[in-house]
C-alpha positions as CSV (number, residue, x, y, z in Angstrom):
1,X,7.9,-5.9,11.4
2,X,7.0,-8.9,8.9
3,X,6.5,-11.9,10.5
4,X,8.8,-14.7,9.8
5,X,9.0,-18.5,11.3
6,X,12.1,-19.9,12.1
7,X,12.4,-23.5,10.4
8,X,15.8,-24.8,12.1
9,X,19.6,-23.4,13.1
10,X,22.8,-24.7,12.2
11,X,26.1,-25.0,14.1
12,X,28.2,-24.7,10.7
13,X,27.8,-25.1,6.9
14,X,27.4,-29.2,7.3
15,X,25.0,-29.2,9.7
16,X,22.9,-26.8,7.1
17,X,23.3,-28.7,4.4
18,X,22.5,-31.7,6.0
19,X,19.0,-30.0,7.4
20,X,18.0,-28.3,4.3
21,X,15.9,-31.6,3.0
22,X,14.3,-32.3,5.8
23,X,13.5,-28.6,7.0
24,X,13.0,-27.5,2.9
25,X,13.2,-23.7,4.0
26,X,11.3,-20.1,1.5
27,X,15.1,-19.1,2.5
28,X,18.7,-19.6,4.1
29,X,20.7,-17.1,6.0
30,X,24.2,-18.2,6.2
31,X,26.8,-16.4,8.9
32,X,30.2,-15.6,6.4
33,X,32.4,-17.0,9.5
34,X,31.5,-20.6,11.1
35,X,33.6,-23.2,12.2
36,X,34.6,-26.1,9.6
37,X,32.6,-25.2,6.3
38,X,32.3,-21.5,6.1
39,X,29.8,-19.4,4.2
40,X,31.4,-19.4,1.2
41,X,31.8,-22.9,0.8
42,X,28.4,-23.8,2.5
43,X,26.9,-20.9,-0.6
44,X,28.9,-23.2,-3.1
45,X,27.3,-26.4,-2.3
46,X,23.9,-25.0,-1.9
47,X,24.0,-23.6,-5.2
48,X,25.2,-26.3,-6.6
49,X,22.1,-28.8,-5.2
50,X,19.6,-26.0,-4.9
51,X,20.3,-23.2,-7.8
52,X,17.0,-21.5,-7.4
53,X,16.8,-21.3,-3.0
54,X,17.5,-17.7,-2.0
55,X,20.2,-17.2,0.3
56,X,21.0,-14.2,2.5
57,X,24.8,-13.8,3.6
58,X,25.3,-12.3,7.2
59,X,28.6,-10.3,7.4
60,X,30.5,-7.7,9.4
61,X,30.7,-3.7,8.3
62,X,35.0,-4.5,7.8
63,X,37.1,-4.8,4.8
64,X,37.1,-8.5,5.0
65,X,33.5,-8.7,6.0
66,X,32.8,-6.8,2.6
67,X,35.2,-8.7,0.8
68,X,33.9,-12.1,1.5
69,X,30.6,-10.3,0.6
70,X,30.8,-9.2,-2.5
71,X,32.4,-12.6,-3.6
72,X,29.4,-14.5,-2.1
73,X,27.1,-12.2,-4.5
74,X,29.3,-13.2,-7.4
75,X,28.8,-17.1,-6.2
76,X,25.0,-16.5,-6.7
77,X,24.0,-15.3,-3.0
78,X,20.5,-13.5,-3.2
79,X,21.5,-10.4,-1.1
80,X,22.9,-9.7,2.2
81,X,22.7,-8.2,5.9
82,X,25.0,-6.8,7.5
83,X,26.0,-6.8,11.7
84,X,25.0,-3.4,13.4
85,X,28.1,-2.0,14.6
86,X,28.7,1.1,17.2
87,X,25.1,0.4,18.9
88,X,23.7,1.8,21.7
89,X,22.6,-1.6,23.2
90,X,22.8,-5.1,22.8
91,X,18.7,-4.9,22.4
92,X,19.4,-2.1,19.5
93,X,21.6,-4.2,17.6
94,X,19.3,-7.1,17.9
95,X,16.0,-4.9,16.7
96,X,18.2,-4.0,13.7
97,X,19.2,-6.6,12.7
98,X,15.4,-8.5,13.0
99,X,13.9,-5.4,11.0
100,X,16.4,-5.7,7.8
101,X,16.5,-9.3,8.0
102,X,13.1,-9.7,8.2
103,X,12.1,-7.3,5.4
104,X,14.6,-9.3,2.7
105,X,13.6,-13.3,3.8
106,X,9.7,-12.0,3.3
107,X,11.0,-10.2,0.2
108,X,12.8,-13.3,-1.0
109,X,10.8,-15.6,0.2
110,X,7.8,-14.3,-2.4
111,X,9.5,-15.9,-5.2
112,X,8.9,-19.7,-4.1
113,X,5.0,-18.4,-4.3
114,X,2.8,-17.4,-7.3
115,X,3.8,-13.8,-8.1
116,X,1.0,-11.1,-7.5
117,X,0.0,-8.9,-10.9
118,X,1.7,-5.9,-10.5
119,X,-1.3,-3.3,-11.3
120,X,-0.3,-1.6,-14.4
121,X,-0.6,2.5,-14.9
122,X,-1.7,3.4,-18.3
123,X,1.9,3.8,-20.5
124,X,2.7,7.5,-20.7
125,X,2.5,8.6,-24.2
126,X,5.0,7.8,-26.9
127,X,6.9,10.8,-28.1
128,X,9.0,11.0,-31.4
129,X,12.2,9.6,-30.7
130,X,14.4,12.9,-30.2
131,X,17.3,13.7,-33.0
132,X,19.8,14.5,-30.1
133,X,22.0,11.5,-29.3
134,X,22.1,9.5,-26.0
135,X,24.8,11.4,-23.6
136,X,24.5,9.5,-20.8
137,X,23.7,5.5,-19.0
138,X,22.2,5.8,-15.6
139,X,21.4,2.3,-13.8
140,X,19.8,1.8,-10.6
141,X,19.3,-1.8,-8.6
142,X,19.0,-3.1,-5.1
143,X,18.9,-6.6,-4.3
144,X,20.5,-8.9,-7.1
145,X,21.8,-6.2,-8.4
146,X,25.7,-6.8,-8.1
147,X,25.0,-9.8,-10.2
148,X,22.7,-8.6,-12.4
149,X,25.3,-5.4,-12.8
150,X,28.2,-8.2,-13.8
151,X,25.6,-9.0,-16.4
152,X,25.7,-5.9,-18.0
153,X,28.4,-3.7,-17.9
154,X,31.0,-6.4,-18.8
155,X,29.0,-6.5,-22.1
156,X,29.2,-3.4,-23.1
157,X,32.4,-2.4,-25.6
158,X,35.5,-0.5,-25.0
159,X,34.2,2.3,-27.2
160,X,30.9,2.7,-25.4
161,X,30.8,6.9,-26.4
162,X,28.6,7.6,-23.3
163,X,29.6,7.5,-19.7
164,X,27.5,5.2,-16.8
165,X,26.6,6.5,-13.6
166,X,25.2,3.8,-11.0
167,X,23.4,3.8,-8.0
168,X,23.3,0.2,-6.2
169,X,22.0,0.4,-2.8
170,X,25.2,-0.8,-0.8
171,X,26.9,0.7,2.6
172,X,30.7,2.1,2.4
173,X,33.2,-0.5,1.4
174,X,30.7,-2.8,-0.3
175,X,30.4,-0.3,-3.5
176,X,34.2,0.3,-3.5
177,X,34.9,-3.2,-3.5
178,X,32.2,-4.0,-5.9
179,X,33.7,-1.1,-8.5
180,X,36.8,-3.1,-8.2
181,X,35.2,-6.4,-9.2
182,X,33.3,-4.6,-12.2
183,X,36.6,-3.2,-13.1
184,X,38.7,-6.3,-13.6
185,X,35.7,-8.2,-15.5
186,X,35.2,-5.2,-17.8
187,X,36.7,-3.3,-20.6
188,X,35.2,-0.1,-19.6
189,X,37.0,1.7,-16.6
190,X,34.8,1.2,-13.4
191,X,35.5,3.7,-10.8
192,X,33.6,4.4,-7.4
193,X,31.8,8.0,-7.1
194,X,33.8,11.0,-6.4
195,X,33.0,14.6,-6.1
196,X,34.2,16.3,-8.5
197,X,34.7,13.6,-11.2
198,X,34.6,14.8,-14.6
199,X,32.0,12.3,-16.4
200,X,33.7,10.7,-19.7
201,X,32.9,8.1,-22.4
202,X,33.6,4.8,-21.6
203,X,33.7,5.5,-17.6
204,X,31.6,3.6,-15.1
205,X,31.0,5.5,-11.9
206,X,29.2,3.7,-9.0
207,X,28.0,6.0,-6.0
208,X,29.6,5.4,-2.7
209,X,27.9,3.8,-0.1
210,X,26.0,6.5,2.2
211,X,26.0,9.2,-0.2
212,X,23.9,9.8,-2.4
213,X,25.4,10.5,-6.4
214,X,24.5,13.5,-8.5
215,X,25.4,15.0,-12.0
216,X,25.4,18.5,-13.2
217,X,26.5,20.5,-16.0
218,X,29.7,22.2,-16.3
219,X,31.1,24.1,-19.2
220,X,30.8,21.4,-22.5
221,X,30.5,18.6,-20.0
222,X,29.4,16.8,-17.0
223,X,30.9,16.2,-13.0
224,X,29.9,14.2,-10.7
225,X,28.2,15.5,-6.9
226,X,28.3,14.0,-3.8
227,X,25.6,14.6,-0.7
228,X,25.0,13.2,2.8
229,X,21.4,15.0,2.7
230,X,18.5,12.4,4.1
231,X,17.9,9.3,2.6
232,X,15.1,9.0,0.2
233,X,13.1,5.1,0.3
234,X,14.5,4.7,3.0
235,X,18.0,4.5,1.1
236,X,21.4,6.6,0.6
237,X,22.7,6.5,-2.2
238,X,19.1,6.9,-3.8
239,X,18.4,6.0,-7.1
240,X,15.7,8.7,-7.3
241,X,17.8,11.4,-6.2
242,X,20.7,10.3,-9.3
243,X,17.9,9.9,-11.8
244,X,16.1,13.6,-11.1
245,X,19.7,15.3,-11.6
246,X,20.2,13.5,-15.0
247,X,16.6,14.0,-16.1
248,X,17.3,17.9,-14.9
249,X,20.7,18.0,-16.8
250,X,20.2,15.5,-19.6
251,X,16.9,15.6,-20.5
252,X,16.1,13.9,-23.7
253,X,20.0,12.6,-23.9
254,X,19.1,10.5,-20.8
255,X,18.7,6.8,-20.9
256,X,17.7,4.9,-17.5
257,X,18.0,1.0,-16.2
258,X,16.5,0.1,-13.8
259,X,17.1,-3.2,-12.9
260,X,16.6,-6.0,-9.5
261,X,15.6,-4.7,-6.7
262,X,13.6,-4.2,-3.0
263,X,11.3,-1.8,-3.0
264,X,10.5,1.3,-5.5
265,X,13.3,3.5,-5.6
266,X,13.7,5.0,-9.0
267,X,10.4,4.7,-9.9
268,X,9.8,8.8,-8.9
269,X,13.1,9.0,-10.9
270,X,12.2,7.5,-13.8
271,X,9.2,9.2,-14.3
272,X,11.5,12.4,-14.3
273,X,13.4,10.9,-17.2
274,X,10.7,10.4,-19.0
275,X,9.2,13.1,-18.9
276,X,11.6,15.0,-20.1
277,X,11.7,12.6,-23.2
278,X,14.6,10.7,-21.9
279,X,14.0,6.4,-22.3
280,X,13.9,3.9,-19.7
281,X,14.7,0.0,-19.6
282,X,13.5,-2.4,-17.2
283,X,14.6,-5.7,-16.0
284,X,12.0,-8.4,-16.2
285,X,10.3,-10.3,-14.0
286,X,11.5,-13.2,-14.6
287,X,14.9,-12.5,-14.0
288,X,14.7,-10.6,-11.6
289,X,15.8,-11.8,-8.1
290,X,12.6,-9.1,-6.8
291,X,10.5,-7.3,-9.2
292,X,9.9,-4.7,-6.5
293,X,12.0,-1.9,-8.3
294,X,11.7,-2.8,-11.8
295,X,8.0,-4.0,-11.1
296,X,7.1,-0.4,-9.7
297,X,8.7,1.5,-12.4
298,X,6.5,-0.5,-15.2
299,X,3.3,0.2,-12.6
300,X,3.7,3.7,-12.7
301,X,3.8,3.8,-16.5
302,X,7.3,5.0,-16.8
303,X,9.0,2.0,-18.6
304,X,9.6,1.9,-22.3
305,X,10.6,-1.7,-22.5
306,X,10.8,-4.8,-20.3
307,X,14.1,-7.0,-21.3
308,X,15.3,-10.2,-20.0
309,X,18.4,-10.0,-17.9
310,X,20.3,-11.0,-20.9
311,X,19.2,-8.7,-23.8
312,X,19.8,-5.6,-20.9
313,X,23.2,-4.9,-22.7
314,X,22.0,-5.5,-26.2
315,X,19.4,-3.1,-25.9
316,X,21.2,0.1,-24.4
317,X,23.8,-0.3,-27.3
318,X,21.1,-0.6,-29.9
319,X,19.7,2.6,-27.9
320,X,22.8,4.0,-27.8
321,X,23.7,3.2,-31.8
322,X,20.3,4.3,-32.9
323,X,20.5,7.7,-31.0
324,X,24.0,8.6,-32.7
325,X,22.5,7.5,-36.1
326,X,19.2,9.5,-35.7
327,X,21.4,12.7,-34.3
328,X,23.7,12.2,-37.7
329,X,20.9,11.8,-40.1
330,X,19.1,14.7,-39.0
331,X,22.1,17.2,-39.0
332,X,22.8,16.2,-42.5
333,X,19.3,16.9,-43.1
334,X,20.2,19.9,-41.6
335,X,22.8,21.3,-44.4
């Protein structure tokens, strides 16, 4: 387990703000319920005196916990942890909950430090940009990634002619509230997973927590899978397991994100994609709130281009536009 040092506690969101000067913490874990300022108020005021601190939110596994959750992420939290429920033991509970806190303060608190060079892999080799159009959007992301998915999909238009397909590493309730969120600040439809679901332009699908999300073909077009099989990274819904069945059933039509995140997953995935002459965008650095996923996608030589944050959503519809364009050209070339 990663060691971490304990800088202070707080009775309630005053208290906190009041220590966080003198203490000047790599990270803040705030409890969603406390007495007199709660979490989301206590999130406010940090953000507004400290923009850049990472904070962790501590919630329950219950509709309101998750709730109050996903609106902290939207206010600018870092990530969050959740309470173990239906453990064997009070000593169980407590183990769990030191290993996953543990592994995201150590994760978070890397950014207050000089980043190490990510080694890079030698790029794999350019291919001719394929004639067939872009199909499909498939996204993956991990921590930061609710906010960093509010900067995207928002952006892109009401006519966007391919559907998106999502894997952001969250447990039940948390990705059905979160599709609900996307949905209301967004033009496209946004819709949590289901089996079955018949894939369509313009449609956002974001796989449910604790399954992991899956496309196939069928007939002229594409549904969506759902499985309970093991998690892969450590993770369920895994992004490699969603990119392998587009690369498998999209192949060159395929273009990947992968954006902010813990960890590597998608990296395996993305190599998939590419390899079968599919394109992949990463999230930068920068703006990332970890370069783990991102960072390990560019390390294995599977990233066609690094973008800001901000020009995420500009670049897929260029993508997008240019595919449709090339696909046109060449069948008039064609006749």
């Amino acid at each position: 387990m990663p060691e971490v040092a304990l800088a202070g506690t707080a009775a309630n969101g005053a208290i906190a703000l009041a220590k966080i000067p003198q203490l000047n913490p790599d990270v803040v874990t705030l409890d969603v319920e406390m007495p007199g300022l709660n979490g989301i108020e206590t999130l406010a005021e940090i953000r507004k005196l400290y923009p850049k601190l990472p904070v962790i939110m501590f919630s329950s596994l219950t509709d309101h916990g998750a709730a109050v959750t996903v609106e902290a992420l939207a206010l600018g939290a870092s990530d969050y942890a959740t309470k173990p429920s239906n453990t064997e033991s009070l000593f169980a509970s407590i183990e769990q909950v030191k290993r996953e806190l543990a592994a995201k303060i150590v994760s978070l608190g890397r950014r207050s430090i000089p980043a190490a060079q990510v080694p890079l892999a030698p790029a794999m080799p350019r291919r001719p940009q394929p004639n067939q159009p872009i199909e499909i959007l498939a996204i993956g992301t991990s921590t930061g990634g609710p906010n960093a998915l509010a900067a995207v999909i928002p952006h892109l238009p009401s006519d966007f002619p391919v559907p998106v397909v999502v894997v952001q590493h969250m447990p039940p309730l948390f990705t059905r509230l979160l599709a609900e969120r996307l949905d209301s600040l967004s033009s496209l439809r946004v819709h949590e997973g289901g089996a079955g679901s018949r894939l369509e332009p313009g449609q956002v699908w974001i796989a449910p927590g604790d399954h992991h999300m899956t496309v196939s073909r069928n007939g002229v077009g594409a549904v969506l899978g759902l499985n309970q099989e093991p998690p892969e990274n450590s993770c369920r819904p895994a992004v490699d397991v969603l990119f392998r069945s587009v690369a498998r059933s999209f192949g060159a039509s395929a273009l990947a994100v992968v954006m902010t995140g813990m960890g590597s997953d998608g990296a395996r995935g993305a190599a998939h994609i590419r390899e079968a002459g599919g394109g992949v965008v990463v999230q930068d650095e920068c703006s990332s709130v970890v370069w783990g996923m991102p960072g390990a996608v560019v390390a294995a030589g599977a990233a066609d281009k690094v973008c800001p944050l901000s020009e995420i959503s500009h670049e897929v519809i260029r993508r997008v536009a240019a595919s449709r364009a090339r696909s046109t050209l060449a069948t008039v070339s064609r006749q």
